[in-house]
C-alpha positions in Angstrom: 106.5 64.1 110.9 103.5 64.9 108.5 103.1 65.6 105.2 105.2 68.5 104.9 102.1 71.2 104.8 101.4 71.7 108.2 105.0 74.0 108.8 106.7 74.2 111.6 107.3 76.8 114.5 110.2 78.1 112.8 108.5 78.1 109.7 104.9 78.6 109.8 102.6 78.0 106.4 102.3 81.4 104.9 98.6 81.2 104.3 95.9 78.3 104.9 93.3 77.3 102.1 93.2 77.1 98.4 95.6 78.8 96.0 94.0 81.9 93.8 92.4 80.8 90.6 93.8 82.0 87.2 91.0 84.7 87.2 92.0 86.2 90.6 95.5 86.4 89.7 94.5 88.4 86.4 92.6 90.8 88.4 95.2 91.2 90.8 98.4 91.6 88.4 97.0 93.1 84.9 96.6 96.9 84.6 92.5 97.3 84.8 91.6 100.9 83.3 89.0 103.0 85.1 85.7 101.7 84.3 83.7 105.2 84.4 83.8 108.5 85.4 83.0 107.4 88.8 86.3 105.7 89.0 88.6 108.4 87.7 87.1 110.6 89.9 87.1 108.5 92.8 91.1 107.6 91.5 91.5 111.3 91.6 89.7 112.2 95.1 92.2 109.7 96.3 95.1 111.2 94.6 94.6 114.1 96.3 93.5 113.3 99.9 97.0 111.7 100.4 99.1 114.7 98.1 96.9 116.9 100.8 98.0 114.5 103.9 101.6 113.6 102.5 101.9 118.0 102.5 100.4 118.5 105.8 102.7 116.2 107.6 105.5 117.9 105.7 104.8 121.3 107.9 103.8 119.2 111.1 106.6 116.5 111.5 110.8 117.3 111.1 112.6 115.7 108.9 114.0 112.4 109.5 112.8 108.8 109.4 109.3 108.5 110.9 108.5 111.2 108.6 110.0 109.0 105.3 108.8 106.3 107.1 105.0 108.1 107.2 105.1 109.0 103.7 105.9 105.5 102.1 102.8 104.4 104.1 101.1 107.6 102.5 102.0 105.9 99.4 100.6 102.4 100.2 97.5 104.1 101.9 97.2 105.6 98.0 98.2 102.0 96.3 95.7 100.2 97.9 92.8 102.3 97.7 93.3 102.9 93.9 93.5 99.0 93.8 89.8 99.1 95.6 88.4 101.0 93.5 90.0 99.0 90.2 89.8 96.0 91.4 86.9 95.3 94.1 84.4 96.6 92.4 81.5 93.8 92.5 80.1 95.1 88.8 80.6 92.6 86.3 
């Protein structure tokens, strides 16, 4: 028996260390509008490097479940780089 922190096999902690800080959790839930030009153009490149992937695999793979399956992690590929660009970037 320990504290109740530790987990258990079945049960494993989800994450070790410190909770975020208010300040991380704003940047990582509030809407954070492109900062410059760089960014909407960098939010655009992105946009359509995946439309261009997402199309491609249309004509390459048949129709089914891996292809779905492909696509939605098109669509994540897209989320989190967007959400680099927004969100990582070290200027103040």
């Amino acid at each position: 028996m320990g504290n109740g922190t530790e987990g258990t096999e079945e049960h494993p902690r989800r994450h070790s260390g410190t909770a975020p800080t208010p300040e991380e959790l704003r940047k990582r839930f509030f809407y954070r509008p492109p900062r410059d030009e760089e960014a909407i153009a960098s939010h655009a490149q992105v946009s359509e490097l995946t439309y261009q992937l997402a199309r491609m695999l249309c004509v390459l793979c048949p129709p089914g479940r891996n292809l779905s399956l492909a696509l939605t992690a098109l669509e994540d590929v897209r989320m989190r780089a967007n959400a680099a660009i927004a969100v990582d970037d070290p200027r103040p």
